[in-house]
C-alpha positions as CSV (number, residue, x, y, z in Angstrom):
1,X,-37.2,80.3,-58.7
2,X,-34.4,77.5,-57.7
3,X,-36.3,74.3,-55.7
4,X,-35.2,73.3,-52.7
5,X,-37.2,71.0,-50.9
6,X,-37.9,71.0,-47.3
7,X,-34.8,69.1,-44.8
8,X,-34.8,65.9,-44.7
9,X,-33.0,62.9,-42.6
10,X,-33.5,59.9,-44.3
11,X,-32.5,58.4,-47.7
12,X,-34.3,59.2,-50.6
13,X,-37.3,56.6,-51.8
14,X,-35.9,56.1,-55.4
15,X,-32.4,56.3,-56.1
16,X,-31.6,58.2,-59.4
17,X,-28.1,56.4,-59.8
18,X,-25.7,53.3,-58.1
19,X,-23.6,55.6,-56.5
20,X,-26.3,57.3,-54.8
21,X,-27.5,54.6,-53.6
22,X,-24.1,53.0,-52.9
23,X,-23.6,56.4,-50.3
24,X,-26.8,56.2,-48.7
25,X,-26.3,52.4,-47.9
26,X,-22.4,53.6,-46.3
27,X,-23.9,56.1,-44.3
28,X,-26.5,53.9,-43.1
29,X,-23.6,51.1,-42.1
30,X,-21.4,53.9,-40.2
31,X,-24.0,55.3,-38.7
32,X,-23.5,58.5,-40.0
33,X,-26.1,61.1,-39.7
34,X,-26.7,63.7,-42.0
35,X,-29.5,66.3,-43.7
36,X,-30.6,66.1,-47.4
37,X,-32.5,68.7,-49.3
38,X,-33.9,67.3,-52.8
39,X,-33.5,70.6,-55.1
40,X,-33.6,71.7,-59.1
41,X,-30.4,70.7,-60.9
42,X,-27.4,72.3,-59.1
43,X,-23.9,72.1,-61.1
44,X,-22.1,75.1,-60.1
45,X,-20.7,76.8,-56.4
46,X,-23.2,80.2,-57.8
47,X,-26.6,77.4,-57.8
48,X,-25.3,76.0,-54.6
49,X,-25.7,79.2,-52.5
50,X,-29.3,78.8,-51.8
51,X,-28.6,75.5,-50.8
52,X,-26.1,76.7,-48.0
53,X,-28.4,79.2,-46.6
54,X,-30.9,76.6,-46.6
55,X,-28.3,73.9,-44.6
56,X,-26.5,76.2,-42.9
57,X,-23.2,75.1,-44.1
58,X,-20.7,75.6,-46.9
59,X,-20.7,73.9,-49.9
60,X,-17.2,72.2,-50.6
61,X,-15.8,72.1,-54.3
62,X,-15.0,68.7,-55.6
63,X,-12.4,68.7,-58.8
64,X,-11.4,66.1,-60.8
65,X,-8.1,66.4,-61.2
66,X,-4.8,64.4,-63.7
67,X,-1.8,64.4,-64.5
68,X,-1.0,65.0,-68.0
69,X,-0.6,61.5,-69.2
70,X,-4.2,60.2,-67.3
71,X,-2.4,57.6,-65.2
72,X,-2.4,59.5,-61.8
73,X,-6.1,60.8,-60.4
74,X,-6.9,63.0,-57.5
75,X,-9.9,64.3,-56.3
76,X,-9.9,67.8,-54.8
77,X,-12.0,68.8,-52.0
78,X,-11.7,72.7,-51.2
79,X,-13.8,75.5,-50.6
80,X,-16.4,76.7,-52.3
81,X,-14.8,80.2,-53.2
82,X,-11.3,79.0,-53.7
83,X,-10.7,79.4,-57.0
84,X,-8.2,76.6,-58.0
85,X,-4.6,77.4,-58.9
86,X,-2.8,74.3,-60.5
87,X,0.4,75.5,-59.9
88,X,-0.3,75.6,-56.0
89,X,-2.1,72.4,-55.9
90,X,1.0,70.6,-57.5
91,X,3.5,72.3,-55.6
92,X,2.1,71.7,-52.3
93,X,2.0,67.9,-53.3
94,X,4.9,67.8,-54.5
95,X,4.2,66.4,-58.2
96,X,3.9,67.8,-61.6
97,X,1.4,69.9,-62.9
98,X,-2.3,68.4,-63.1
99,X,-5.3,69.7,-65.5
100,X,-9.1,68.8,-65.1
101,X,-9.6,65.4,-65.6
102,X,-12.0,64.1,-68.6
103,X,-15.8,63.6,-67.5
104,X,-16.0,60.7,-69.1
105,X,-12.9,59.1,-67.2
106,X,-15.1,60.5,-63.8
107,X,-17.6,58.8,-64.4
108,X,-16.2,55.6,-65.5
109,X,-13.9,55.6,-62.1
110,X,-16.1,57.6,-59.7
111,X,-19.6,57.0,-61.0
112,X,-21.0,60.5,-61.3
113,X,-20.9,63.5,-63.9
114,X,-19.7,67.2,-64.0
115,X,-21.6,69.0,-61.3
116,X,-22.1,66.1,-59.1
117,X,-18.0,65.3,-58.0
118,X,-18.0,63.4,-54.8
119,X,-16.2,62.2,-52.1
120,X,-18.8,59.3,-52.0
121,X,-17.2,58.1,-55.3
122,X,-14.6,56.6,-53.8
123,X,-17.1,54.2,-52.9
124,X,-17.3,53.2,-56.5
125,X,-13.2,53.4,-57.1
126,X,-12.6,49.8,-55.6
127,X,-8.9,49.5,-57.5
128,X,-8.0,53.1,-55.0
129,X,-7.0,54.7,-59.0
130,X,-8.0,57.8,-56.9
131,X,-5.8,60.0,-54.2
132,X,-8.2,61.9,-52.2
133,X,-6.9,65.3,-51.2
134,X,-8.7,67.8,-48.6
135,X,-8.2,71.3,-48.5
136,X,-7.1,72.2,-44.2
137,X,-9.9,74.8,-44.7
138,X,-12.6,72.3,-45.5
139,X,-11.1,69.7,-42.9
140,X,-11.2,72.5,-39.9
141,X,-15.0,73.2,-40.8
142,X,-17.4,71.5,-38.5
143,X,-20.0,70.7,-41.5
144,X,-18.9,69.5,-44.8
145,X,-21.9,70.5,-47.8
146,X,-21.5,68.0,-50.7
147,X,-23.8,66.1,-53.7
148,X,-25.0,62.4,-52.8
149,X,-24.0,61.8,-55.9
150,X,-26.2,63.4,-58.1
151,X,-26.9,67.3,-59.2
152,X,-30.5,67.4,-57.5
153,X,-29.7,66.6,-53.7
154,X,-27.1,67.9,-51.3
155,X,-26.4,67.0,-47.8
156,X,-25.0,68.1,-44.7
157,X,-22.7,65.9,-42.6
158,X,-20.3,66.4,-40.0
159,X,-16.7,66.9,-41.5
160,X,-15.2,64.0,-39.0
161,X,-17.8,61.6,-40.0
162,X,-16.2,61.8,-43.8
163,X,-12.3,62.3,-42.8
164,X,-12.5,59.6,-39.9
165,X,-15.3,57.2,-41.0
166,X,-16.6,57.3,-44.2
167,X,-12.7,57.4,-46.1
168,X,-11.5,54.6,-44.6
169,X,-14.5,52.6,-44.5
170,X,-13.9,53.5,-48.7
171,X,-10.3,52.3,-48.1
172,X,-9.1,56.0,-49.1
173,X,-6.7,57.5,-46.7
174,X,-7.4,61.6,-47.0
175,X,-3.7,64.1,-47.9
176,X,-4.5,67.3,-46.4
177,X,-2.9,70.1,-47.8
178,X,-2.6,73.8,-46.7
179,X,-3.4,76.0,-50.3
């Protein structure tokens, strides 16, 4: 059986990475409140369904996205049952056709690893290598379901606390798009 902890308000005691403990520090500066459930390794939208039911929100999908040559990165926030379709992500930027960007490149610029994609990253991406781009679908939600960073705890926070607080205190300005 899947373990998810009890809710929880506060930080966790031990940090498991820097970016974890990087986003818990930034949410602690804005003033941003939030929930937290510690659970068993969670890497895909099918292990995070529990987890939803248990913070009564969706789960967004975070991809790590490039362009063919690796000079251009984006990171995709959209929902959790959108399956993604390159060909509309690129048209409704504007640019050429991206592809999944290399874990390794991830987690050199963003600090975590497959599974664990992040909007909290940014934190780490202090050169702004990364464009951040939101989904409208995920922006008009009132609760926005991500990782802290790792694949064992997920939070709740209020979608306007990370589009009008927490990205430009990261000194990333959100693109929404309509996919």
């Amino acid at each position: 059986m899947f373990y998810i902890s009890e809710i929880m308000t506060s930080e966790p005691q031990e940090y498991k990475n820097q970016l974890q403990k990087e986003t818990y520090k930034a949410l602690a500066q804005l003033k941003i409140p939030f929930e937290r459930v510690d659970t068993d390794e969670a890497v895909t939208m099918d292990d995070c369904v529990l987890i939803d039911q248990k913070l009564n929100m969706k789960m967004v999908k975070t991809l790590f996205l490039c362009n063919r040559k690796k000079t251009i990165f984006y990171l995709f926030v959209t929902t959790g049952e959108k399956a993604f379709d390159t060909k509309n992500f690129s048209n409704a930027l504007g640019i050429s056709r991206v592809s999944f960007g290399p874990a390794e490149l991830m987690e050199e610029m963003l600090g975590n690893k497959i599974g664990a994609a992040t909007v909290f990253g940014t934190l780490l991406d202090l050169d702004r290598d990364v464009q951040v781009i939101i989904d409208k679908e995920v922006a008009d939600e009132e609760y926005y379901g991500c990782s802290d960073g790792t694949t064992t705890c997920y939070m709740k926070i209020r979608t306007t606390d990370i589009i009008d607080k927490f990205l430009p205190f990261a000194k990333h300005k959100p693109v929404l798009i309509d996919i």
